[in-house]
N, C-alpha and C positions, 0 to 999 in steps of 0.2 A: 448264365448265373455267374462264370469269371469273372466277367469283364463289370457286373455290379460288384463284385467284392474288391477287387482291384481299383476300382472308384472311388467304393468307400473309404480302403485305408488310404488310396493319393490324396479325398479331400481332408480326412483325421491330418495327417500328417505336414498341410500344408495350410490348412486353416491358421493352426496357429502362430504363423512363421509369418501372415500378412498381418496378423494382430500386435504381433509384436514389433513389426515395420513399422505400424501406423503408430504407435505409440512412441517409438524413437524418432520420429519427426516430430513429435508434439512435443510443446518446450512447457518447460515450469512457469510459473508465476511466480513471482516476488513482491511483497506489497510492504513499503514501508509507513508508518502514522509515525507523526510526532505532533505535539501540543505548539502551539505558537512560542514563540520567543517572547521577553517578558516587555510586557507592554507598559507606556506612562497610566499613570493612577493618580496624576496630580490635581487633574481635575473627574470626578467622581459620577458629575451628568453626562461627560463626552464617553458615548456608546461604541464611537468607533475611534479607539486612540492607535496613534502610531507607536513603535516599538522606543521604548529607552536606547541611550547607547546599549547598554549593558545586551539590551537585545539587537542591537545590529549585531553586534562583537558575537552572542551566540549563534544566529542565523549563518555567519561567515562560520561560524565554526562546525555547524552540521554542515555545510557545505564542505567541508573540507574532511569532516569525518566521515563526509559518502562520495570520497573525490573518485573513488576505485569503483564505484559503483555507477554502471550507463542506464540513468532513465530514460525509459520511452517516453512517460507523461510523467505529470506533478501536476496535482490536484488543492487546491484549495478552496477555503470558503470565501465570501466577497468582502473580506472586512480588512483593514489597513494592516492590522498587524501579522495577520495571516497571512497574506501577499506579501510583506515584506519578509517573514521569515520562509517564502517558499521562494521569492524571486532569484538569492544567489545559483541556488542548487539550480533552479530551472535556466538560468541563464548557461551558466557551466555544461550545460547537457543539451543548450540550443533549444530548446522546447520551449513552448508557450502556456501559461497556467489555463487549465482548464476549471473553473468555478465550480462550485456545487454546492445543493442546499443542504446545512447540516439538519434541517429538520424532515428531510425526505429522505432518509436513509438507506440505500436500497442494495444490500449484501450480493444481492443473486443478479441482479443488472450490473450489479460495477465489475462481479468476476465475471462475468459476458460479456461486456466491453472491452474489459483487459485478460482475457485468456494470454497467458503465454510473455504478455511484458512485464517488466519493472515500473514498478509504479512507487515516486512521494506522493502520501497525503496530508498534507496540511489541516489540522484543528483548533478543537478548543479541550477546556480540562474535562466537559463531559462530553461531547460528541465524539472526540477522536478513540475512546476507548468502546463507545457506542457501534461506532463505524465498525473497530476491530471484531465486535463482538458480532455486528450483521454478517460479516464476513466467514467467519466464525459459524455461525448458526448455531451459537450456544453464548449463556452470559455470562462472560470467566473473569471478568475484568472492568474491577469499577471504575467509578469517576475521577480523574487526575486532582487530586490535592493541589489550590493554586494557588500555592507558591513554588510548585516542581513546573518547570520546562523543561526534561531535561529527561524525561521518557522516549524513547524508541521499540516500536512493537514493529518484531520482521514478521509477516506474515509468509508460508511458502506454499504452493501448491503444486503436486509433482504430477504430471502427465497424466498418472491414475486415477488422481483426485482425491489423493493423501496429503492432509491439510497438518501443517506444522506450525508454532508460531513461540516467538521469545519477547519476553519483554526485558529491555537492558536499559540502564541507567547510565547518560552521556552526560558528564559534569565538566 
């Protein structure tokens, strides 16, 4: 009968010592959205326009407002203006944009493909708050007004899987 009580408190006392190991090797997530850089509007039928200056000159500049930060991936959707506002940052970081359908939105796959990295995503003025919001697993945050580019939502995720998120205004 010792030798079961002495069991018990060694496995009480050391259970939770491996729980808290295993959780200190598990890394956070970080998820960044931003809306595209602002795109040509000169022609009205062109579905998939490239960025203004104005929008190269912004895309350099979220590049340089996330110079401190190392993404593992940068995510975009397939459309011109998108890719060109996610290409500095991805180049800066060596990584290759990985594509994705804004109308397949899928919250609980994209934090299961990226446990534990840094992640840009590249959008539009209603997807990317959509994304946020799958993410999320709640709908806290509406559709980007388009004439703002210039939204940044950090998403965090800590080991526990205590989800954090800010939305900040980069002008």
């Amino acid at each position: 009968m010792k030798s079961y009580f002495i069991l018990f408190f060694a496995l009480v006392f050391t259970l939770p010592s491996f729980a808290q190991n295993a959780e200190a090797t598990a890394e956070t997530s970080t998820f960044y959205f931003i809306r595209h850089a602002e795109k040509d509007r000169s022609d009205a039928s062109n579905k998939n326009p490239n960025l203004t200056q104005a929008g190269v000159l912004r895309a350099a500049k979220w590049s340089l407002a996330l110079k401190n930060v190392k993404f593992d991936a940068v995510y975009s959707t397939d459309y011109n203006r998108t890719l060109q506002t996610a290409q500095p940052t991805a180049e800066k970081n060596g990584v290759k944009i990985t594509s994705y359908d804004p109308r397949e939105l899928d919250g609980k796959a994209f934090l299961e493909a990226n446990t534990g990295k840094t992640v840009l995503v590249v959008g539009h003025s209603n997807t990317t708050p959509a994304f946020v919001n799958s993410v999320l697993g709640t709908k806290k945050h509406p559709n980007i007004d388009d004439n703002n580019n210039a939204n940044l939502y950090i998403v965090t995720i800590s080991p526990s899987g205590e989800m954090s998120d800010v939305l900040l205004v980069v002008d």
